[in-house]
C-alpha positions in Angstrom: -12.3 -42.9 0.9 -13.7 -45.7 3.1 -10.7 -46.7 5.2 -9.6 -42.9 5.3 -9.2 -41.5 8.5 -11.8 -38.5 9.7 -10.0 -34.8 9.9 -10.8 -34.8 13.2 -8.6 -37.5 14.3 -5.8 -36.3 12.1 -5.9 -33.3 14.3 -5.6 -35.1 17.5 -2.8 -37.6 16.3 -0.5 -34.7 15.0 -1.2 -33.1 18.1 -0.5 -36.1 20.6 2.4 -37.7 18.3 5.5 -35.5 19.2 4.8 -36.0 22.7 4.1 -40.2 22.4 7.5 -40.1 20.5 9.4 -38.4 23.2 8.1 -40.8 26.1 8.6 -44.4 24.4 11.1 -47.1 24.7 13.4 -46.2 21.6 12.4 -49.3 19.2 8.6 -47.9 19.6 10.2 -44.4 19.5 11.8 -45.4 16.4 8.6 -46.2 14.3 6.6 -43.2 15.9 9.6 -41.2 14.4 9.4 -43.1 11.3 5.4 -42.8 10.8 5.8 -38.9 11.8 8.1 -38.8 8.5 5.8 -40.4 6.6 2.7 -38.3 7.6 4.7 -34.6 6.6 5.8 -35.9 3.6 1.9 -35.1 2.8 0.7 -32.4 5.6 4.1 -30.3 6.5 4.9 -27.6 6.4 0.7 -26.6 5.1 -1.4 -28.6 7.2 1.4 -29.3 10.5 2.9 -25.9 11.2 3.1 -27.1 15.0 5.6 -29.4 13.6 8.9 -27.9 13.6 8.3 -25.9 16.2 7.3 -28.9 18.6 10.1 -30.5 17.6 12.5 -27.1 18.3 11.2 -27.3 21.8 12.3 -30.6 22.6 15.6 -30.0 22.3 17.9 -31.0 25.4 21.2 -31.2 26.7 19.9 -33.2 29.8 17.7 -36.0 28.3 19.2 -37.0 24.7 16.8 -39.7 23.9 14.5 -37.0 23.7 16.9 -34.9 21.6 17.9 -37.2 19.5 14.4 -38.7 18.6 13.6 -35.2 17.4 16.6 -35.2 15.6 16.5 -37.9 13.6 12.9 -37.0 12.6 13.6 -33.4 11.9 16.7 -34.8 9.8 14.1 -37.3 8.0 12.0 -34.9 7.1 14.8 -32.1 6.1 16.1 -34.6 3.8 13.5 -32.8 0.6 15.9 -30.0 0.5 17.9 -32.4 -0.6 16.1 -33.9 -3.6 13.9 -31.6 -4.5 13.9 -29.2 -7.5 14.7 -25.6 -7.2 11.2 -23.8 -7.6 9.5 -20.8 -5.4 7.2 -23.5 -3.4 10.4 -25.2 -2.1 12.3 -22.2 -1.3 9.1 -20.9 0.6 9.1 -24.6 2.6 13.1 -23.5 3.3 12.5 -20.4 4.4 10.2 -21.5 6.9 11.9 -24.7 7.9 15.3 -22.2 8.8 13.0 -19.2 10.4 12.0 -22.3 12.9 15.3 -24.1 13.0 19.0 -22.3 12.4 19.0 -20.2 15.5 17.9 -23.5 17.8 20.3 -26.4 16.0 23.1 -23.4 16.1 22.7 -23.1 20.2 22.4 -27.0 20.3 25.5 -27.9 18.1 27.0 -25.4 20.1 26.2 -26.9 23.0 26.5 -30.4 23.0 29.7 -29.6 20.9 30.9 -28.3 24.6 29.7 -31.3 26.5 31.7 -33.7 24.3 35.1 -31.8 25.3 34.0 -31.5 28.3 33.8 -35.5 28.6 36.8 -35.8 26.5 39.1 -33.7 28.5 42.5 -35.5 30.1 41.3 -36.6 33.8 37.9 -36.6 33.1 35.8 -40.3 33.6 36.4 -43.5 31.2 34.9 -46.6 30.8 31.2 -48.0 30.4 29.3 -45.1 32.2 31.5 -41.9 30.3 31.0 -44.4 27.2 27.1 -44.3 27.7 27.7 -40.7 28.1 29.1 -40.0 24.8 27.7 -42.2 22.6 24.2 -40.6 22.1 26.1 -37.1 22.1 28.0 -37.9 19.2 24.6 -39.5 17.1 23.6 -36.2 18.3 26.0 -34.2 16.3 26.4 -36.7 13.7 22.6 -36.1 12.7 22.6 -31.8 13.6 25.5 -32.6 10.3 23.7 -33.8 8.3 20.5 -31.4 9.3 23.0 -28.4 8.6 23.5 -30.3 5.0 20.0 -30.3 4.2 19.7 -26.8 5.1 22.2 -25.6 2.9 22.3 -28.0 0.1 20.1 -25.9 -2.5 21.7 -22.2 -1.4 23.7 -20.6 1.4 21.4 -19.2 3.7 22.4 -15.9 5.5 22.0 -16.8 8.5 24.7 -19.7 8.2 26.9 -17.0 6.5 26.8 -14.7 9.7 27.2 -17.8 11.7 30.1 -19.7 9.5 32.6 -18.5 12.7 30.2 -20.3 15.1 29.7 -23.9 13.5 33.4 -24.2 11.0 35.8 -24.4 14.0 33.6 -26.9 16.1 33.6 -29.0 12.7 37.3 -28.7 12.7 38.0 -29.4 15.9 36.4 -32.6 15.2 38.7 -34.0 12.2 41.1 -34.6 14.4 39.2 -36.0 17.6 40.1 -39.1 19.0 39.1 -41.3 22.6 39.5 -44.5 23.0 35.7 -44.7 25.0 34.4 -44.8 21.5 36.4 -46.7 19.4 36.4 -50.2 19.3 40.0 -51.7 18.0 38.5 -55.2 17.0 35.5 -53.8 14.6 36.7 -54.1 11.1 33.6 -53.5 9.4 31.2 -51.2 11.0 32.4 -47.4 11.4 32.4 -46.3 14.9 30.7 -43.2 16.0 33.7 -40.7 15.5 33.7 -42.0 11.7 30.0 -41.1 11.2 30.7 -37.9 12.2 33.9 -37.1 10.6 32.2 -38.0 7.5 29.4 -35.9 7.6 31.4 -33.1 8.4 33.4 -33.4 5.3 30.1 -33.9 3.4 29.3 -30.6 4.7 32.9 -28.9 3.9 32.9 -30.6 0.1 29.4 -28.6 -0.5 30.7 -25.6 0.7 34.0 -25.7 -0.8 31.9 -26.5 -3.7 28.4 -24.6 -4.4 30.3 -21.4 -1.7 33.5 -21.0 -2.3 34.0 -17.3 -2.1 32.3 -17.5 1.3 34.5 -20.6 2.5 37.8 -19.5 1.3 38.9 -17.8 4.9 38.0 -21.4 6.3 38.7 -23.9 3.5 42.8 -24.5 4.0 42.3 -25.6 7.4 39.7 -27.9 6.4 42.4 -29.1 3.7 45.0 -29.7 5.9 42.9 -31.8 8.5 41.6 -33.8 6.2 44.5 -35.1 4.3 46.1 -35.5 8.1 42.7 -37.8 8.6 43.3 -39.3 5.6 46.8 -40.0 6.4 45.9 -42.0 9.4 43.3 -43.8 7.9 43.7 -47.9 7.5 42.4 -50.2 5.2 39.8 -51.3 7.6 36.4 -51.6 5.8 35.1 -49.3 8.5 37.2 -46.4 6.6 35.6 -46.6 3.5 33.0 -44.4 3.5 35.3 -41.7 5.5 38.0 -42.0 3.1 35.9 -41.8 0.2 34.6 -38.8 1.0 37.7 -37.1 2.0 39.0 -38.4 -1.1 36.4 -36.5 -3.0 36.7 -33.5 -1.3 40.9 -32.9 -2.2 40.1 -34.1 -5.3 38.3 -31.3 -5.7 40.6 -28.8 -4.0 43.7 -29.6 -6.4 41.5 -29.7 -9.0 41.2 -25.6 -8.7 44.4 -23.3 -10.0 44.4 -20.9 -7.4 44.5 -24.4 -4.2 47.3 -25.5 -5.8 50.0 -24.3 -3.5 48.4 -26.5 -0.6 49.3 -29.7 -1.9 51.8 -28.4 -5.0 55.5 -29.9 -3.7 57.2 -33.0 -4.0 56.4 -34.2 -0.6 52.9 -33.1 -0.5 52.6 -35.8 -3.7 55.1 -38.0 -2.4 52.7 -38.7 0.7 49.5 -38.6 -1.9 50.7 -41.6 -4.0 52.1 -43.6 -0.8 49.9 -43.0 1.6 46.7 -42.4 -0.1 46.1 -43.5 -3.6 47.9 -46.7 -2.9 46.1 -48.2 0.2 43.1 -46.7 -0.9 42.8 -47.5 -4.4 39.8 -49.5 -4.1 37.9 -46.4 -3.6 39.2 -45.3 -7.3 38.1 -48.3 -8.8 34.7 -47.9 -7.0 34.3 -44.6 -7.9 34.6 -45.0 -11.7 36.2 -42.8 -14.3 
């Protein structure tokens, strides 16, 4: 084509555009991330198998601009697993994509996961500098969420099987987080960062309770219990919605199976799920349909 550009400069763009990503002011970094997406729609993982693994090495608990710019980027391009239809070519693309990326995210997670307590913990810092802190941590594992969502959507890999113990109770652990650093009592609308997160988690619990039941079972009343306690908590503030949908989906689902029944079975349990939870968030029934 005329306006096509030559191989050869192909080769040096992909080989220069990771690094130009990582080094720019984050509205450039933004499109750099953005035109990376659009460029492995067509050439990853075939023709830019430096890809992932450029990304992989990017990844930092010191400099989270960095890490989240090859976060979001690695989550953009993830999202196929997503949408695509089950067929040997995309398994062969998921295979890849986890050989490069379930052992680093796991570490990461893991880490960052640590740093966020850390920051959290009674006595430690407040105000604007612990808030600068924390906010890119939490985009951080807000977007490794939805990555681990990705990854999993089409099957359960193994290695997220052996590793269930290592990622569940961090997710957990999160339902019930709370620090006033991060939320903002005057927003109505917008959800704040703990909201983002706590909804992608449950995204990822609904799938498994879901699509891997048998695997999930040892973790999945836990998961119950925090998220009706979220639930519970949970105002009318448009800000909620999209939390409270989703965890209204997920025990939904639960009670709809014989052998979850005794988690929410007795008069109180329903009691609290008419008063508490159908009522103020009734809206979210209408919205959802039939």
């Amino acid at each position: 084509k005329e306006n096509a550009i030559a191989e050869a400069d192909k080769v040096v763009i992909k080989a220069n555009m990771v690094n130009y990503m990582c080094t720019t002011p984050p509205e450039v970094q933004r499109q750099l991330s953005e035109a990376l997406s659009i460029i492995s729609k067509s050439d990853f993982p075939a023709k830019w198998q430096e890809l992932l693994p450029e990304l992989v090495s990017k990844f930092s608990v010191e400099d989270f601009h960095v890490t989240n710019g090859v976060l979001v980027t690695a989550n953009s391009i993830l999202k196929r697993f997503r949408y695509g239809f089950k067929s040997d070519a995309l398994f062969l693309e998921l295979k890849y994509c986890l050989e490069q990326l379930q052992q680093p995210i796991t570490q990461l997670f893991q880490a960052v996961a640590q740093r966020v307590v850390q920051l959290s913990a009674p006595g430690a810092a407040t105000g604007p500098d612990a808030y600068r802190q924390l906010m890119p941590m939490m985009e951080a594992l807000r977007t490794m969420a939805r990555i681990f969502y990705s990854l999993n959507y089409h099957d359960l890999p193994e290695y997220f099987e052996d590793h269930m113990g290592e990622w569940m109770p961090i997710m957990l652990s999160f339902l019930s987080y709370e620090n006033a650093i991060l939320q903002d009592p005057d927003e109505e609308e917008e959800p704040g960062p703990i909201e983002k997160l706590q909804q992608a988690i449950v995204t990822n619990v609904s799938l498994y309770a879901e699509k891997y039941e048998e695997e999930f079972a040892s973790h999945l009343p836990g998961f119950a219990q925090a998220i009706w306690n979220r639930l519970l908590t949970l105002t009318p503030a448009t800000k909620y919605d999209q939390l409270a949908s989703a965890s209204i989906r997920f025990l939904t689902n639960v009670v709809s199976k014989q052998h979850y029944m005794h988690l929410f079975g007795n008069q109180e349990s329903l009691e609290q799920i008419v008063q508490q939870i159908v009522v103020p968030n009734l809206r979210f029934v209408l919205w959802l349909g039939p």
